[in-house]
N, C-alpha and C positions, 0 to 999 in steps of 0.2 A: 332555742337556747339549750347547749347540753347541761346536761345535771350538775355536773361540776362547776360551771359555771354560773347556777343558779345557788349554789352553795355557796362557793365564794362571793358574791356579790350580797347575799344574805349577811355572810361572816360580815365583811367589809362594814356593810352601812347598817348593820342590825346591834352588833358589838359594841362598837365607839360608846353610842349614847345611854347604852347599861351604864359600861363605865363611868359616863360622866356623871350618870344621876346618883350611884355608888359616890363618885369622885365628893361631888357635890355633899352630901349627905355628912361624912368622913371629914369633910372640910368645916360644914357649919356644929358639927359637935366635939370633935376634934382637936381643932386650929389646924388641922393637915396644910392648909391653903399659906404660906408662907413666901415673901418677897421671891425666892431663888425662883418658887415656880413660876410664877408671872414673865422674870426674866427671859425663863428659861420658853415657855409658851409665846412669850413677843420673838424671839430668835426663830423658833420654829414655824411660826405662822409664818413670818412674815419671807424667811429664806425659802423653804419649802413653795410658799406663795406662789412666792416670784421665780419657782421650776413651772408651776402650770401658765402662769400666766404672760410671762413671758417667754418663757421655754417651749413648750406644748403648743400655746397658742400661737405669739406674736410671729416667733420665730419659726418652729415647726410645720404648723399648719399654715402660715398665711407668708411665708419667708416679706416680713417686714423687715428686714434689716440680714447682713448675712455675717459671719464669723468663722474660727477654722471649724475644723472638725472634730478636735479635741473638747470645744467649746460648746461644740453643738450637744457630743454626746453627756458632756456635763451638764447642761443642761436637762435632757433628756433621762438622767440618772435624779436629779434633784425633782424633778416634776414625779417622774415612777413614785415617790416616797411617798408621797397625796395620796398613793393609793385609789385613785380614780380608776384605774386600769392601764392596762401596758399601753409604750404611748402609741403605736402603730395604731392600736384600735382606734385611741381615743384621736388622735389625727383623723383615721379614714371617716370616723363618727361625724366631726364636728366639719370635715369638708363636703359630706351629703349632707349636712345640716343647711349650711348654705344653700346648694344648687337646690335643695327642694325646700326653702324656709317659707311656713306655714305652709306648705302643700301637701296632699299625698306623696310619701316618700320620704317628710322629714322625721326623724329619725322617734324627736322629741319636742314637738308642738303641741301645745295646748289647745290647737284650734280646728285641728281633724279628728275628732272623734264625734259618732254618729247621736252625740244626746247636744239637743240646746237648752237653752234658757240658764235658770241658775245650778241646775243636777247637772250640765250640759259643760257650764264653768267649771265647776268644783271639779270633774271628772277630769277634764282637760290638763288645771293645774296639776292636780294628782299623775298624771301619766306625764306630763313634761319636768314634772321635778325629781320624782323618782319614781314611778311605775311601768318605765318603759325600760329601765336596766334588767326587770324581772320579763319582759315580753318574750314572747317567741321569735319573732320576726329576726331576721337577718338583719343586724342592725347597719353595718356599712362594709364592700366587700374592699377587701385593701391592694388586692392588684388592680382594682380601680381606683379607689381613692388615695392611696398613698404608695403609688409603686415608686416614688424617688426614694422614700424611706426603707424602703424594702431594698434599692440597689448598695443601699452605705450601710457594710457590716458593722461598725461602731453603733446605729442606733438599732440594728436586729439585735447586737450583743446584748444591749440595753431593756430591748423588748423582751428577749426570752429568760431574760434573769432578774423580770419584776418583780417577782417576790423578794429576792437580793435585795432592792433600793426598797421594800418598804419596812425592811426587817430592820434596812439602817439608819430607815426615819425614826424607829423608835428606838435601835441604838442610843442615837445622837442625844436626845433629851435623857436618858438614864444616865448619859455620861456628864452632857453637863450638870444635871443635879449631886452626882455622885462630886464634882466637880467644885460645883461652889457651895455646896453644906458638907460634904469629907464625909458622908455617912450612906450608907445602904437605903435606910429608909429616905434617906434625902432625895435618892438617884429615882426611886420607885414613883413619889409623890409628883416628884417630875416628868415623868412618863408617864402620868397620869394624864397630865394639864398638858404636857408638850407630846404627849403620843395622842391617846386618847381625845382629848378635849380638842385638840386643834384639827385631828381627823374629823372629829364628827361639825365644826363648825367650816372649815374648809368645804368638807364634801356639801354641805346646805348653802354658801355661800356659790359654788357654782352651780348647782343645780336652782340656785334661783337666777342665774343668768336663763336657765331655760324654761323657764316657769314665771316666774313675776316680768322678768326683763321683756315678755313679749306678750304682757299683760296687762301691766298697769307703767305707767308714767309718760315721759313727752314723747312727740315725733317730730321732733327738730327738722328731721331731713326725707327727704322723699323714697321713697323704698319701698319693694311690690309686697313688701310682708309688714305683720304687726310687730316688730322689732319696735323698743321702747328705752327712752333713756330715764332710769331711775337713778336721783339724785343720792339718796339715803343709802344707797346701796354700794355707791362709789368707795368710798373707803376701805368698807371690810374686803372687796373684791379687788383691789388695786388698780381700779379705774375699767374693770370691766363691766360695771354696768352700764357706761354708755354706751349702750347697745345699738341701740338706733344709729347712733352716728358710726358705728364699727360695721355695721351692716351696709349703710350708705357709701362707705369705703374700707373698704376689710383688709385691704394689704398696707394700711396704713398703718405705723406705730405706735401714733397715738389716738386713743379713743377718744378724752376727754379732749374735742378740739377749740371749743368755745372757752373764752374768759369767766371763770370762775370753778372750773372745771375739773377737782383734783383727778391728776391718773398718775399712778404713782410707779405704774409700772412703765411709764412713758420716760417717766423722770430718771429711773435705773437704766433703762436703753442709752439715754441720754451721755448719760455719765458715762458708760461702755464705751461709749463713740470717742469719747473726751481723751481715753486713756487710749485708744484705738484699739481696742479688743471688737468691736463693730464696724460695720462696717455699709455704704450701699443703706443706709435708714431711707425707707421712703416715706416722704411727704406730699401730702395732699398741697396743692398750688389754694390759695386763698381764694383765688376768683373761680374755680371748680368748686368748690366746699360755698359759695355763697350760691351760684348756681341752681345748686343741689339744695338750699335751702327752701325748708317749706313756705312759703306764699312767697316765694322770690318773685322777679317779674318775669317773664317770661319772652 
């Protein structure tokens, strides 16, 4: 990994969480912590959100559903804000995730590295959650894993002016704080909670789709990797932690596909479709998905 890149990535996921403990600190002695930011941190999370999650991922990476291309690169503009890294990368990333998931070659598995036991665990978590952004290795190359992205200038435009959408992620909360309190300091304290605070819980909310998601919870479905669906974790991820079943079928739209199962990023596709902005949603056929269930019959 070049230098600059290990800088940046540093900045990225090193920053946020000063901030927030600052944030935090300033808030309980303060009262910094006021309704607008809440507000303003629920709009951000959740929009932003639903750039990686269903932008980045659903659409981007796994073309579950299709749309124009106006659409796509707005997308692709709202995901960049996450700050996760530009999205070509994070596309080619998360589609050798797949082809090599828990194998030599996966980018960021917890389950190839050369310690066992419990040093063997912890090590694994550690490099699937965040210590494989700092590796060396070539993480995924993109005129293989994402050369459809690479032919549509709209998302190269997108890619090479990521700094651009994340400057505007933290635009946007300054503005709405400036916005609904009329005050400077208002705009700030909001860019706290909706820059700050929402980068550093976002960034941990996917990185535990690669680190807990293939470590602890169910295997509903049958699948050559330890892909796992963790219930607790559905929410704050927008249904991306049903992992296990999104690995079972990954160009599906929705993850959470059993009864009880919020995915809420399922539910936003949905409504896209409703208004006709989507379009081509693929679903998985009932009697495939029971199939595919673990102890089905055979």
């Amino acid at each position: 990994m070049p230098l600059i890149d290990r800088v940046a990535s540093a900045i990225v996921t090193g920053v946020p969480p000063v901030l927030v403990l600052i944030g935090a600190y300033l808030g309980w002695t303060n009262h910094l912590l006021v309704w607008q930011d809440l507000v303003v941190f629920a709009i951000c999370y959740a929009g932003i959100g639903m750039g990686i999650t269903v932008g980045f991922h659903r659409l981007l990476t796994h073309r579950s559903f299709k749309c124009n291309r106006w659409l796509r690169a707005f997308f692709a503009a709202l995901g960049s804000a996450a700050a996760e890294g530009p999205v070509i990368d994070w596309v080619a990333t998360h589609r050798k995730h797949h082809q090599f998931s828990d194998e030599p070659g996966d980018p960021h598995s917890p389950h190839t590295g050369e310690h066992h036991g419990f040093r063997g665990a912890l090590a694994g978590l550690w490099h699937a959650h965040l210590g494989w952004v700092f590796s060396d290795m070539e993480v995924a190359d993109e005129e293989r894993y994402a050369k459809d992205l690479l032919a549509d200038p709209l998302l190269v435009f997108v890619n090479n002016t990521f700094f651009l959408w994340v400057v505007a992620g933290l635009a946007l909360p300054f503005g709405l704080g400036v916005a609904l309190s009329g005050t400077i300091d208002g705009g700030l304290t909001a860019l706290l909670w909706g820059g700050a605070m929402r980068i550093f819980l976002m960034h941990h909310a996917t990185f535990s789709i690669n680190s807990l998601c293939h470590f602890f919870g169910s295997q509903d479905y049958e699948t050559t990797d330890e892909s796992r669906n963790l219930r607790w974790l559905a929410i704050p991820t927008w249904g991306e932690a049903w992992h296990n079943t999104h690995h079972a079928f990954p160009t599906s739209y929705r993850h959470g596909a059993d009864r009880g199962q919020i995915d809420l990023s399922a539910e936003f596709i949905e409504l896209l479709e409703k208004v006709g902005l989507v379009w081509d949603v693929v679903r998985i056929p009932e009697e495939k998905r029971h199939r595919k269930a673990r102890g089905a019959a055979v």
